[in-house]
Structures are given as structure tokens and as C-alpha cells.
C-alpha positions in Angstrom: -70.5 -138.6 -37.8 -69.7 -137.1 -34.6 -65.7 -138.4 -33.5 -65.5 -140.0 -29.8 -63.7 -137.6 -27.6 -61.6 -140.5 -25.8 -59.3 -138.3 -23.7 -60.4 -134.9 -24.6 -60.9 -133.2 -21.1 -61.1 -129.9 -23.1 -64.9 -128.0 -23.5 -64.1 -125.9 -25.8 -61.9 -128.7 -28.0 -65.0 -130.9 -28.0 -67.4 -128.5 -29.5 -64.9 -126.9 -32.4 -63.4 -129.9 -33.4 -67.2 -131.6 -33.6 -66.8 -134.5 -30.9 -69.9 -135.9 -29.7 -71.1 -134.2 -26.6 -73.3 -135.6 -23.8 -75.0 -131.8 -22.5 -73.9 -131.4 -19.3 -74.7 -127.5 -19.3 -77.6 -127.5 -17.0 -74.9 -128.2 -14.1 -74.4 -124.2 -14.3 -77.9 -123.4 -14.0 -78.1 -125.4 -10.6 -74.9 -124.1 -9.4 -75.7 -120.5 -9.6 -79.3 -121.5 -8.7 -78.2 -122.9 -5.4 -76.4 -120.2 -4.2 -73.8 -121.9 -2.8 -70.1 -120.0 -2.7 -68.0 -123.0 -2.5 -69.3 -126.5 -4.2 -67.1 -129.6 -3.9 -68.4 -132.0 -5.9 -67.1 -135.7 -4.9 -67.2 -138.8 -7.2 -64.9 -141.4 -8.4 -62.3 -141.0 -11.6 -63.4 -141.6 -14.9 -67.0 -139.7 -14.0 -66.2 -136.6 -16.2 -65.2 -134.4 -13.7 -62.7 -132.6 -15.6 -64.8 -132.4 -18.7 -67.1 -130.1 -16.4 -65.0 -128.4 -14.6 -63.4 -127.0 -18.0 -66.6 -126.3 -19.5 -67.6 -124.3 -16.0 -64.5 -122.5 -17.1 -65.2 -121.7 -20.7 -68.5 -120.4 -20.1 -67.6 -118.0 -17.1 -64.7 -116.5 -18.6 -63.8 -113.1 -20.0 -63.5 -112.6 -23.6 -65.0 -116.8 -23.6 -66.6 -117.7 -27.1 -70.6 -117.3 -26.5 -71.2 -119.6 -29.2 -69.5 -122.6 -28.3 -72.8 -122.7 -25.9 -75.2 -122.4 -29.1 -78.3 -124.7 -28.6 -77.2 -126.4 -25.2 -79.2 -126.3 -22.4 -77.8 -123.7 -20.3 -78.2 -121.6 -23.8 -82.3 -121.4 -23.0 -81.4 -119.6 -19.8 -81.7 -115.8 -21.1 -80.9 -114.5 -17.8 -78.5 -116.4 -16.3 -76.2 -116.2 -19.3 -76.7 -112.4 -19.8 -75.2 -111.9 -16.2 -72.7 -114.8 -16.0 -71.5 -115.5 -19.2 -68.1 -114.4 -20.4 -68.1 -112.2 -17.1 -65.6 -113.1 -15.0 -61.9 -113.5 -14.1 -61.2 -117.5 -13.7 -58.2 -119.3 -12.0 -58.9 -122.7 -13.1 -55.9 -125.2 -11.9 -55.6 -128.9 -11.7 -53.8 -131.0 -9.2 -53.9 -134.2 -10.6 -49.9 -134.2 -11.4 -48.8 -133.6 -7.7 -47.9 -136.8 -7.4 -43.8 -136.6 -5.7 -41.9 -139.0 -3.8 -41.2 -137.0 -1.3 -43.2 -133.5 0.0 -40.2 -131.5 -1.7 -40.9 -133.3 -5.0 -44.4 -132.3 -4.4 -43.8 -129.0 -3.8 -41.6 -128.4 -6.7 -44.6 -130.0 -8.6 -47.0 -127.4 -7.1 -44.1 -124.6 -8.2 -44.7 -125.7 -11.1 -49.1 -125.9 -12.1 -48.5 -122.2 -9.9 -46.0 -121.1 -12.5 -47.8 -122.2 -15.4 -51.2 -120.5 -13.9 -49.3 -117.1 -13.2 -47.9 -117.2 -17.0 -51.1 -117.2 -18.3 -51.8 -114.2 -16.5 -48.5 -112.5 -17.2 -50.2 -109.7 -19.1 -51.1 -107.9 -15.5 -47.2 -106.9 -15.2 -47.4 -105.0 -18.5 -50.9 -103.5 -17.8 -50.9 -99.6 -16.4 -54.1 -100.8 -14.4 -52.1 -102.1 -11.8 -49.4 -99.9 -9.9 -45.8 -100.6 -9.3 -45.9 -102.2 -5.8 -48.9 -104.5 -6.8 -46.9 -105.5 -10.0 -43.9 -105.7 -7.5 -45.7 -108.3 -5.2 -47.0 -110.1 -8.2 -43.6 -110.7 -9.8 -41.9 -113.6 -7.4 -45.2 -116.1 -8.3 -43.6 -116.0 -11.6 -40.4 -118.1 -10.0 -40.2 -121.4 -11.2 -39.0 -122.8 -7.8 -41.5 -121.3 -5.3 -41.0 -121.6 -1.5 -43.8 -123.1 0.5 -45.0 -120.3 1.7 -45.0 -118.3 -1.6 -47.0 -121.0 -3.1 -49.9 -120.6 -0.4 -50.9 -117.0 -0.9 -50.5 -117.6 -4.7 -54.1 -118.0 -5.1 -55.3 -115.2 -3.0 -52.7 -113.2 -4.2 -53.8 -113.6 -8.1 -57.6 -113.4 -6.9 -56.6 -110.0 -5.8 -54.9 -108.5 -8.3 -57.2 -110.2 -11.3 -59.9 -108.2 -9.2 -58.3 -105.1 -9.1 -57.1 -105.8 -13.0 -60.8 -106.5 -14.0 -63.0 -104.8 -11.3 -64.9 -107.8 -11.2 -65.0 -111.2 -8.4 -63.3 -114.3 -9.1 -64.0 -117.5 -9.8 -62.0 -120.6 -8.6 -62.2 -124.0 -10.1 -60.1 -126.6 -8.4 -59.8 -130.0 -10.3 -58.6 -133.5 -8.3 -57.9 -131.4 -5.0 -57.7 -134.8 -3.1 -55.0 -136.2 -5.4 -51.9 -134.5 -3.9 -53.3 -136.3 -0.5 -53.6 -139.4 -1.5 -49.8 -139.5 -2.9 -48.7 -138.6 0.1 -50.3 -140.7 2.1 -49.1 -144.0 0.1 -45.1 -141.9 -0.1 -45.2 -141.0 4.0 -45.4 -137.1 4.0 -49.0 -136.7 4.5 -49.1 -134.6 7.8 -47.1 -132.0 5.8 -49.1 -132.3 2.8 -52.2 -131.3 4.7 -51.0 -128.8 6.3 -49.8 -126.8 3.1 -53.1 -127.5 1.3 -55.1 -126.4 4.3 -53.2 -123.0 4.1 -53.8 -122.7 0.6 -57.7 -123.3 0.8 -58.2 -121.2 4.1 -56.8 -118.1 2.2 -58.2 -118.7 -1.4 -61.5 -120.1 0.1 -62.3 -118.5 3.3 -60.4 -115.3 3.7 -60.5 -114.1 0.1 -62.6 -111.1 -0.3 -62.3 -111.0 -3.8 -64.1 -114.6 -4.2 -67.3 -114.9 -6.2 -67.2 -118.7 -6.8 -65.7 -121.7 -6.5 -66.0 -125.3 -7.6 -63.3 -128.3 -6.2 -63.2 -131.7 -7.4 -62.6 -135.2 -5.9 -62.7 -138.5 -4.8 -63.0 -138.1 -1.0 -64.4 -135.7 1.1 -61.5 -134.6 3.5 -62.7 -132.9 6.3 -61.2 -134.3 9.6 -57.7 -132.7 9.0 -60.0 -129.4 9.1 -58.8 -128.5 5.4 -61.9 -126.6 5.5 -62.5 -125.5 8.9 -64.3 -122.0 8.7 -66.2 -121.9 5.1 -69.4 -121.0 6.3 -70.8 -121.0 2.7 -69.0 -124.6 1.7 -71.4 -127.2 0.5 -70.4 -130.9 -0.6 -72.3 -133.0 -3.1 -71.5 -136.3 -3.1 -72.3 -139.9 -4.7 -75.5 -139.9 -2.1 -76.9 -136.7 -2.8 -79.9 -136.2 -5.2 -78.8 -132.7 -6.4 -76.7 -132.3 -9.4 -76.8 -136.1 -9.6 -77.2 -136.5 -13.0 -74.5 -134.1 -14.1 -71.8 -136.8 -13.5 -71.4 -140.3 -15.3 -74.5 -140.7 -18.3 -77.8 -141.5 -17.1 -79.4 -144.5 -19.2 -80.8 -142.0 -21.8 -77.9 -140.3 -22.4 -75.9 -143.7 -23.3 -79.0 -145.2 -25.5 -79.2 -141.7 -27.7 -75.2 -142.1 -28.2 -75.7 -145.8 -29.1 -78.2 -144.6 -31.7 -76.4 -142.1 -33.2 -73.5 -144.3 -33.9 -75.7 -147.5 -34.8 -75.3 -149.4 -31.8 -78.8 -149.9 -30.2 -78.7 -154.0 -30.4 -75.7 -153.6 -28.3 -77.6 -151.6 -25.5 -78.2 -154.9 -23.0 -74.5 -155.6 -22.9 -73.2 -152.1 -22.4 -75.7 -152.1 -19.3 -74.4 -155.6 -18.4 -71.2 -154.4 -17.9 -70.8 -150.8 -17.1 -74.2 -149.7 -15.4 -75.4 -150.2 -12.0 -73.6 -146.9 -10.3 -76.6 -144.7 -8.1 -75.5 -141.0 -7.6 -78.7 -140.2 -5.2 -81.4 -141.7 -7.0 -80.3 -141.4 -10.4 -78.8 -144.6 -12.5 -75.6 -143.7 -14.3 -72.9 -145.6 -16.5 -68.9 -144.5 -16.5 -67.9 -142.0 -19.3 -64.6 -143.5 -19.8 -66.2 -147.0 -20.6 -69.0 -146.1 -22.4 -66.7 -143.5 -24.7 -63.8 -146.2 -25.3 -66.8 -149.3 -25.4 -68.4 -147.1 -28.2 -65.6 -146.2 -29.9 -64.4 -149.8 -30.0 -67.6 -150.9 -31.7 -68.0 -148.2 -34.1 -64.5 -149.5 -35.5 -65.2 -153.3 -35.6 -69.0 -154.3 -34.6 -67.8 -157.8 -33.6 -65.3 -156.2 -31.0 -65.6 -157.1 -27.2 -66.0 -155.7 -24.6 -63.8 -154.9 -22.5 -62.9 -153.4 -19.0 -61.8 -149.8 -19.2 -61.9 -147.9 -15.4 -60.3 -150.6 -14.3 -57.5 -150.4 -16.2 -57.4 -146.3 -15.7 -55.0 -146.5 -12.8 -54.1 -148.9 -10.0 -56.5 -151.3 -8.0 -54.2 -151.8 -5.2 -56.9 -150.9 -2.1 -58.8 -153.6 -3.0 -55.7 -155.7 -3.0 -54.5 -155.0 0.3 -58.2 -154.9 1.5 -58.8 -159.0 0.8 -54.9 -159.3 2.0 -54.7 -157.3 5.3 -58.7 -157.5 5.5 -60.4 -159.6 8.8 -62.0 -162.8 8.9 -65.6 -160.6 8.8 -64.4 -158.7 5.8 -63.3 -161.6 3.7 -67.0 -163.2 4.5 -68.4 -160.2 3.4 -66.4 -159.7 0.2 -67.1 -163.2 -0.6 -70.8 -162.4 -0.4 -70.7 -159.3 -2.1 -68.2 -161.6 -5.4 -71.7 -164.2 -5.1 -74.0 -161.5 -6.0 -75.6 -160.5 -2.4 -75.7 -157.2 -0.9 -74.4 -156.3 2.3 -76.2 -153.5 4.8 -73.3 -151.3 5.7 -72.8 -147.8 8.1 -70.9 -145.2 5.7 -69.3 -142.4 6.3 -68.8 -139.9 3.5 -65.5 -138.0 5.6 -62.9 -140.3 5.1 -59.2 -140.1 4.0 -56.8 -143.1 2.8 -55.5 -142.7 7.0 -58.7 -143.6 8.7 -58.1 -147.3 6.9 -55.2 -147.6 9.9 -57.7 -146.7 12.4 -58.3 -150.3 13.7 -61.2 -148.9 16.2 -63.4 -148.3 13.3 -62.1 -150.8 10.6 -65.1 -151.9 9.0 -67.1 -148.7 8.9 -63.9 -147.0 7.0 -63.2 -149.9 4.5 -67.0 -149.9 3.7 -67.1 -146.6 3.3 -63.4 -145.9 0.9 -64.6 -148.8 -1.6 -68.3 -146.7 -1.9 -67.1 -143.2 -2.0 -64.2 -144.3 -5.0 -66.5 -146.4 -6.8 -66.1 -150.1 -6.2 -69.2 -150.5 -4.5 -72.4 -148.7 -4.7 -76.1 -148.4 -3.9 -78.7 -150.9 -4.6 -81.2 -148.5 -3.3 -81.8 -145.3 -1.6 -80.1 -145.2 1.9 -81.6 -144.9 5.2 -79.2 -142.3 7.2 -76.2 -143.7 7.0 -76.9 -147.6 6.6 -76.3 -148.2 3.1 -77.6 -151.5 1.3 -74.0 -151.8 -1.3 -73.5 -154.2 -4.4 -70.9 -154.2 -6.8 -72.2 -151.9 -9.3 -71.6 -154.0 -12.7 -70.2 -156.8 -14.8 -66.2 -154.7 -15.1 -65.6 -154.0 -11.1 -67.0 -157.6 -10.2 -63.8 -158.7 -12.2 -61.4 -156.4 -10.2 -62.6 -158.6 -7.3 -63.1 -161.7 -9.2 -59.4 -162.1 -10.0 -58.4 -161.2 -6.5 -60.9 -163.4 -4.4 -61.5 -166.3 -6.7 -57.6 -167.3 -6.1 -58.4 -167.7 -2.6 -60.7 -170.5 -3.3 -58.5 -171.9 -5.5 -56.0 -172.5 -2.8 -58.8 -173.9 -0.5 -59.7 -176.6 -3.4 -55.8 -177.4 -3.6 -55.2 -178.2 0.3 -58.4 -180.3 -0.4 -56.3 -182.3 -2.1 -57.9 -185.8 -2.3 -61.0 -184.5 -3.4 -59.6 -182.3 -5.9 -58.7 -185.5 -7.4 -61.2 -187.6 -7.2 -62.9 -184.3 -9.0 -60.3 -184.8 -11.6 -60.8 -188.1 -12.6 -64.7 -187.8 -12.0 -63.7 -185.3 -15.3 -61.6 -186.9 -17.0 -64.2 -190.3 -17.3 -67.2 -187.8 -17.6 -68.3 -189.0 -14.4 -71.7 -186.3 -13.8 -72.7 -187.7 -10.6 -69.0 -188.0 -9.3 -68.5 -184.5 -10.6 -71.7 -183.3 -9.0 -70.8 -184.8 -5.4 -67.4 -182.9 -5.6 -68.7 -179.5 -6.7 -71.5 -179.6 -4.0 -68.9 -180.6 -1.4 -66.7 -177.8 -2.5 -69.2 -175.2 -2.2 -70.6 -176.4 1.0 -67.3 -176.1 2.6 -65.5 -173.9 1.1 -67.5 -170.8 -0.4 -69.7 -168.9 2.1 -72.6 -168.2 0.5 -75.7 -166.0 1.8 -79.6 -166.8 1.4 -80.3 -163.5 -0.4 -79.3 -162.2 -3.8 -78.9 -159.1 -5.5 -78.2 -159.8 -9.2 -78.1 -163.0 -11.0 -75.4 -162.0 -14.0 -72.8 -161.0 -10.8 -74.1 -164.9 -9.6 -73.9 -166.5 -12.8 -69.9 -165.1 -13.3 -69.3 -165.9 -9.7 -70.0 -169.8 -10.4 -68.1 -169.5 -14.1 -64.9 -168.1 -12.0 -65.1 -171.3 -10.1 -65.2 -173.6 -12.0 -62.8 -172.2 -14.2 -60.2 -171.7 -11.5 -60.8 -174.8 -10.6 -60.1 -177.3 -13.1 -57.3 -174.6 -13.8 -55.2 -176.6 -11.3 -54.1 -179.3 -13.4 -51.5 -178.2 -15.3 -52.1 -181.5 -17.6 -55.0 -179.6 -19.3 -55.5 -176.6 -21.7 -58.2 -174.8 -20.4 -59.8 -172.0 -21.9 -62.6 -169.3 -21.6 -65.3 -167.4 -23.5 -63.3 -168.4 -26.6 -64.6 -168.6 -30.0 -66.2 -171.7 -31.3 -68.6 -173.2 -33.9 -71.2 -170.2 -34.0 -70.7 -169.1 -30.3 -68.2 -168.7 -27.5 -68.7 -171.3 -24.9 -68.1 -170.7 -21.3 -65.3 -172.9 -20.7 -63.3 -175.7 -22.8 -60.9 -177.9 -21.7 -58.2 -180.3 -23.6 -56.1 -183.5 -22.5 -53.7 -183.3 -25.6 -52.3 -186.7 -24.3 -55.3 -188.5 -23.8 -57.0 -186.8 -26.9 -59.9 -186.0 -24.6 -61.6 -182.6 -24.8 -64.6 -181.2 -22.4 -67.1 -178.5 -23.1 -68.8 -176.5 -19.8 -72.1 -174.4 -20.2 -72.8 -173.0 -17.6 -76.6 -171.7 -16.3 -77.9 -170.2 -12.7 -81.1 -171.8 -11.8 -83.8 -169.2 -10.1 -84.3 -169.5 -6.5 -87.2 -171.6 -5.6 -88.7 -172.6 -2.2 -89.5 -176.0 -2.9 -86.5 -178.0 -2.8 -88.7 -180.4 -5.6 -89.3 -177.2 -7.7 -85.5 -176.1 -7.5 -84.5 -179.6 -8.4 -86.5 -179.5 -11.8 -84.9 -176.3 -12.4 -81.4 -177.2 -12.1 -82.0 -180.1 -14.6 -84.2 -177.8 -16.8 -80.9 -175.1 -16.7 -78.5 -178.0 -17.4 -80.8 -179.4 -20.5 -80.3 -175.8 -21.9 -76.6 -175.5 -21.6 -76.4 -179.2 -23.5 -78.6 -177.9 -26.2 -76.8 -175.0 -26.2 -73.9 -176.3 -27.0 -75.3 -178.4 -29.3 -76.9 -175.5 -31.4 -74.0 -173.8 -31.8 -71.6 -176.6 -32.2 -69.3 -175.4 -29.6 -66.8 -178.4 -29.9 -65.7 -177.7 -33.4 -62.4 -176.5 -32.1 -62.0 -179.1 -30.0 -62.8 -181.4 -32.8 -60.0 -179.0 -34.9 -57.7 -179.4 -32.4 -57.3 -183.2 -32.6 -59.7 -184.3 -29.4 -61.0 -188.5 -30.0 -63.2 -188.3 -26.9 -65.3 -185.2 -26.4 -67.7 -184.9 -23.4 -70.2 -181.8 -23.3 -71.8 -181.0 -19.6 -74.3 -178.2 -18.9 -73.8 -177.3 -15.5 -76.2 -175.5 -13.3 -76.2 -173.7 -10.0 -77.9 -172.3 -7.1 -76.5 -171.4 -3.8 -74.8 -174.3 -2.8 -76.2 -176.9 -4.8 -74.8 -177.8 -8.4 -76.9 -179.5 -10.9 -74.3 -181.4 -13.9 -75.5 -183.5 -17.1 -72.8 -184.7 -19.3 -72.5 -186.8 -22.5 -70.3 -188.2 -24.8 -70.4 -186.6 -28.0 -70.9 -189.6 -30.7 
């Protein structure tokens, strides 16, 4: 069997040490199809951007292995290899490391991917193809500490002397160009950062003669600090466009084939559960980073779960700050957006971390940095620039869950007398008490909307709930999705004092028009969580841990009306 490349960012590691590969080849078809000088492709981390952008790099490279290509797709493409395979001069850099505290740390972090670039080229100062004054030139990029303004014509400056070295064009590939931006802009130095890296780009991407190609990588598309100002041949591709779509993230095929190869297929419905939902243009796509790790996890131990994995990549904080700092308008909106609606917003696809300061255009910029780096995304194809956005799956719903569903929990506390009337409605198995409580909790507390988007995002919404909510009395042990009989219950709780222990199923009942009709189909959805329960035997552990007095309730919701049946287990 094929091993999981978890990590490996490296083409040409992936093929010779026999990692399974998702063909991503025909991406260098299109590019060199489109004609395009300078591509930046835009989409958020964890999307395989790297992975690409190195495998660009293997196959346009001089003296690059033809055979590391050997029945891919770009392979059937005679033509297209014979001219641009192993033909060119590369510069491939990264700037996902320029991450200083201040812009001289920066810099010196620059010096330093610059430095490493240069070695690997060092062979041009012992070469007779170039003279004495171009070696001359050449020889202070290979400082370690480079001035500023050393650093900016180091591109241009390479381009040029790899072109007169080889006697062919260059080709530039810029990994995470936004990166170095973004730390600035949450250190304080971001004025100075944009200015350097607009230098940089303006002479290795619009006054380079010796350019053939170049592909940048990103999160954002930065364009009003003008870092681009002047490419006439510059095209962006970003989450919205159609073209090259497909070339980022797995497309539903590409993650059932990889759960068939490793013998995972019955697993397919959760893996779409909880990592698909993301549209690039109109094509459906999953996160690498989750399905690799997801994958891997399973192969190892079958009964593993699953688990969150971009989320965990790096920091969440702009969502934080977002439901902290955020209006009155955006908190109603989030909250709509945590119940499972979607909301129709204007985006703009130019935006920096800075415009979120720009208090003129608040909501059009927050909208817009939560869709362009992945927490939200489209439930169908756009019109202009109105998007319809929904939290793409099961994994980022919980980066919001765990920040908004505290704010409810602090509503429920001030409601103080009937958060405890709710307690004791628990604590005798009181459904109709319990009912009343939960209904008036919902209809004045949680703002919920008349239109849905997706009923699992609902169903965890109301399981959040409830669980934060009988989470407030620090008299019980409450507990979720944990093991039990033959099944994992949605939420138990245990009164060690009293020796009383309470098992909640929980079920969303389909919309229905008719208030009679929706009525039956609460009680219907609450009859199936008790039998649920039942089936599985879901209160062995309480029964294990000591509890006399055991109530199961199957609890159902819809909008703002909850549906509870309890009993006392005999």
C-alpha cells in the first residue's frame, strides 16, 4: 500500500518514496494553455498549494527527472512536455517563514530564504559562461545579512544572470506571498512591509525582461497597496473562479478513489459530513490536510474518530475578535449562519487584514476575509458579487460553535430564575416543565431565521445548546458523544449525590407548514431518540457508574420550538 504523505510538500519526494498521489498535473496543461505570464492563484491553507507549486517546479526545470511524470496526466500531453519539460531555469522561493516581530526581524528573515536561494545557484560564480563584472555583481546576494535594497533586485538580478548562464527565460514560483503581510499587519510594520514587497514584485514581475513565467501563491488578493500596479499580463484565480478550480482541495472523486484504495468506502458519508462543502467556482472540493490526516487516522485504527485538522493548522483568532469586536448586525448574522442558514452577502475578492479597520465598509470586508480564507463559502454559484455563504462543513462549524455558543450560555445564566426552574424541571424528569423552559429560551434568546441551509450544521447547533446549557450546574457531570452500551449518545449527565443520571438524544424534526404536521413530527423525532437509546442501551455507563434513578429523553427541534419525551428507566 501507498503511505499518506501527511506533511510532504515535496513533488518529487511523493513520487520516489511511493506516497499516494492525488494527479494534480493537468494544472500545467491549463497554465501554459491560458497564456497567461503571471498566475496568482488564491485559496485558503491546507488546499495544497505548496504541493503544486513544487511539482510546477520539478517538471519545468533543467536537468528535472522526466520520469517522475510517468503515466500522470500531464504525461499524455506530447507536445507540451516536449517544449516545456525540463527546459527552464526556475527560482522557486517560499515566504511562509517571514514571520518577524519587527520589519528588521523580517528582513533578516528575507536575507535569509534569499541566501539560501542564491546558494543553490552558487555554481554561476565558478562558471566561465558568465564574465567577471556579472560574477562581481552577483557575489553580495550571497551575504547572509542583505540590506533592503540588495534584497529587492535579488530576484531580477538572479533572473538575469540564470538567463545569460542558460540562454533560456525564467520561471518564477512564489509560494505564500501574502504571509510576510499578514505578520506585519498583526506586529505594526505593515506600511514598510508593502512597500519592500511591492519593489521586489515590480522588478521580478513587471520589469524583468528575462521572465517567461510566473506562478504566486496565497490567501488574499492584495491589490489596493498597488503591489501589482503595472502587470499588464497578471491574472488572479481565485475561490470564485471556474478555471483551474479543481486543481486545489480534492474533488469528491478524488477523496472516494483514495477511500477505496485504503478500504475505507463505508466511511465515505462521514468524511463528507465533516470536511466537504468548500465550492472553488462550481466545483465541490474537500481540504487535503483533513482528508490525508482523517485517512491516515483510520487506516491505523478503523474505530478512530474523527477529528478536526485545519483547524488546528494555525490560529483562529479573526473569528475571535470578529464575534468580540463584531456589531449587533454581525453577531445576528453569525448566529444565523452557527443555526444552519445562509446569509446573501456583497464580497470583495481585494482585501487585506487593514480594510477590517475601515469602519465605512465593515460588513462588506468581514464577509468577504472569512470567504476568501476559508471559513465561509458558497452554497451556490454567485450572482456578481452577492454571494449566498454557509459554513462549509461539520469541522469549521465548530471553530464558531465554541466561540458563539458561550454567548448563549451567558444569556441562559442572567436568566437566572428560569435557568432554575429548568434545573429542577431536570432533575424530577419534568418533560413538560423542561419543554416550556427550552422553548422560552430559544424564543428569547437565540435568533433564529425562517430558512435553512443544512440540517447536520442545525442538528449540532441545538446539541451545542443544550449541552452548554445544563453545563452550568457545576453539581453535574456532563458529558458528550461518549461511549456507551453499543453507541455514543449525544449527551449524559450524572448527579453523583443524588445518584440520578439523565440520557439526551437528540433529533431535528423537518420543516413543515402545518403547525399540526410539524407537531407529529417532533413527537415522531423524540419517539426515535427514546428508542434509540433504548436499542443501544446507552445508560449502561450510567448504570456502571452507580446512578439509582435514570431518566432517558429524546429531544426534538425545529426553529424555535422543542419537542421533549422523557421516562424513567425501570
Amino acid at each position: 500500500m501507498k503511505k499518506l504523505p501527511v506533511g510532504v510538500e515535496f513533488f518529487t519526494r511523493v513520487i520516489e518514496n511511493n506516497y499516494y498521489y492525488v494527479d494534480k498535473t493537468g494544472l500545467i496543461r491549463d497554465l501554459l494553455n491560458s497564456g497567461t505570464t503571471v498566475t496568482l492563484f488564491t485559496r485558503p491553507r491546507r488546499f495544497g498549494k505548496s504541493l503544486n507549486m513544487d511539482m510546477l517546479k520539478t517538471f519545468f526545470q533543467i536537468d528535472t527527472d522526466i520520469s517522475l511524470f510517468d503515466g500522470l496526466e500531464i504525461s499524455k500531453e506530447k507536445e507540451l512536455c516536449g517544449k516545456y519539460q525540463g527546459k527552464f531555469p526556475v527560482i522557486s522561493i517560499s515566504l511562509k517563514d517571514i514571520i518577524g516581530k519587527t520589519y528588521d526581524d523580517a528582513l533578516k528573515g528575507m536575507s535569509a530564504v534569499i541566501n539560501r536561494l542564491m546558494r543553490k545557484h552558487q555554481y554561476l560564480l565558478y562558471d566561465n559562461k558568465l564574465s567577471e563584472v556579472d560574477k562581481s555583481i552577483l557575489k553580495p546576494f550571497f551575504e547572509w545579512d542583505l540590506p533592503e535594497h540588495v534584497q529587492s533586485e535579488s530576484l531580477v538580478i538572479l533572473s538575469e544572470m540564470l538567463y545569460k548562464y542558460y540562454g533560456r527565460k525564467i520561471i518564477i514560483i512564489i509560494d505564500e506571498y501574502d504571509v510576510p503581510l499578514d505578520k506585519a499587519y498583526q506586529k505594526g510594520y505593515y506600511d514598510d512591509m508593502v512597500s519592500f514587497i511591492r519593489l521586489l514584485f515590480s522588478k521580478a514581475l513587471k520589469t524583468n525582461d528575462y521572465l517567461e513565467l510566473a506562478v504566486l501563491t496565497g490567501c488574499l488578493r492584495v491589490s489596493r497597496e498597488s503591489i501589482f500596479t503595472g502587470l499588464n499580463n497578471f491574472e488572479v484565480r481565485t475561490v470564485s473562479d471556474n478555471k483551474f478550480s479543481e486543481y486545489f482541495g480534492f474533488t469528491n472523486k478524488e477523496v472516494g478513489d483514495m477511500l477505496e484504495y485504503y478500504g475505507l468506502s463505508d466511511k465515505y458519508s462521514l468524511f463528507k459530513k465533516w470536511y466537504n462543502g468548500y465550492r472553488f467556482g462550481s466545483t465541490e472540493v474537500y481540504c487535503p490536510w483533513d482528508i490525508i490526516n482523517q485517512c491516515k487516522s483510520l487506516y491505523d485504527d478503523k474505530n478512530a474518530a474523527m477529528k478536526p485538522y485545519w483547524i488546528n493548522s494555525s490560529g483562529n483568532s479573526i473569528v475571535k475578535n470578529i464575534i468580540k469586536n463584531g456589531s449587533g448586525r454581525t453577531k445576528s448574522q453569525l448566529e444565523a449562519l452557527v443555526h444552519g442558514d445562509s446569509i446573501k452577502q456583497e464580497i470583495i475578492q481585494e482585501l487585506t487584514y487593514p480594510d477590517l479597520n475601515d469602519t465605512s465598509n465593515e460588513m462588506v470586508n468581514l464577509w468577504s476575509i472569512l470567504y476568501t480564507t476559508g471559513y465561509l463559502t458558497d452554497a451556490c454559484a454567485p450572482l456578481g458579487d452577492i454571494h449566498t455563504l454557509i459554513i462549509p462543513n461539520l469541522e469549521v462549524y465548530k471553530i464558531y460553535e465554541k466561540q458563539i455558543l458561550p454567548l448563549y450560555k451567558e444569556k441562559v445564566v442572567k436568566s437566572s430564575t428560569q435557568w432554575e426552574q429548568f434545573c429542577m424541571a431536570v432533575a424530577e424528569g419534568n418533560a413538560l416543565k423542561m419543554e416550556e423552559l427550552i422553548n422560552w429560551f430559544l424564543f428569547s434568546q437565540v435568533s433564529i431565521r425562517d430558512t435553512y441551509y443544512r440540517k447536520d450544521i442545525k442538528e449540532n447547533f441545538y446539541h451545542g445548546f443544550l449541552l452548554q446549557t445544563l453545563s452550568i450546574n457545576d453539581l453535574w457531570y456532563v458529558r458528550s458523544n461518549i461511549e456507551s452500551g453499543t453507541g455514543y449518545p449525544d449527551i449524559l449527565v450524572e448527579d453523583e449525590k443524588a445518584k440520578k443520571g439523565w440520557v439526551f438524544e437528540l433529533k431535528y424534526a423537518e420543516d413543515k407548514e402545518k403547525s399540526g404536521e410539524q407537531d407529529k413530527k417532533l413527537v415522531q423525532a423524540c419517539n426515535e431518540a427514546i428508542q434509540q437509546i433504548k436499542d443501544n442501551d446507552y445508560t449502561a455507563i450510567l448504570k456502571k457508574d452507580g446512578m439509582e434513578t435514570i431518566y432517558i429523553s429524546g429531544v426534538a427541534f425545529c426553529r424555535k420550538k422543542c419537542k421533549i419525551i422523557c421516562e424513567q428507566e425501570k
